[in-house]
N, C-alpha and C positions, 0 to 999 in steps of 0.2 A: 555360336549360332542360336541358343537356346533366348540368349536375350535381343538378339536380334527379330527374331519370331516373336516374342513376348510384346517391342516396340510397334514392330509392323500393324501384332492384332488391334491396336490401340485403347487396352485394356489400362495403359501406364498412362494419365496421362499429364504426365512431364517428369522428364529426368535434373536431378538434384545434382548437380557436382561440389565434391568437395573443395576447400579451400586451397590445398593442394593441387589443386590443377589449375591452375590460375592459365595457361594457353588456351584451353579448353574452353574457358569462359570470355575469358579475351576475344578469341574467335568468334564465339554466339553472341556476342554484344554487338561488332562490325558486321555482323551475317542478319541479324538483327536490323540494324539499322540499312543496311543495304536493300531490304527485299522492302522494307515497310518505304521506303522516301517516294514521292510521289514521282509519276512519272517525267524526263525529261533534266532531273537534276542530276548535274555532272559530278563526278566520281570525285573533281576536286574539290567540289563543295562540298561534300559529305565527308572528305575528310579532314578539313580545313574547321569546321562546325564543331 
């Protein structure tokens, strides 16, 4: 909870993942790329790209 709080305040601003967690990053790359693509492009495209 403590770093949960710490993230919200937005005093961090960005978290570091180690090499070790390579899902974690994998995910923020496709979450990444999902939120930034302009609007209207399909889900295949993005992942086809």
């Amino acid at each position: 909870m403590d770093q949960q709080r710490s993230f919200e305040s937005g005093l961090i601003p960005y978290v570091q993942f180690g090499r070790n967690e390579g899902g974690l990053q994998h995910f923020h790359y496709w979450l990444d790329r999902f939120v930034s693509a302009p609007a209207g492009v399909s889900t295949a495209a993005l992942l086809a790209a």
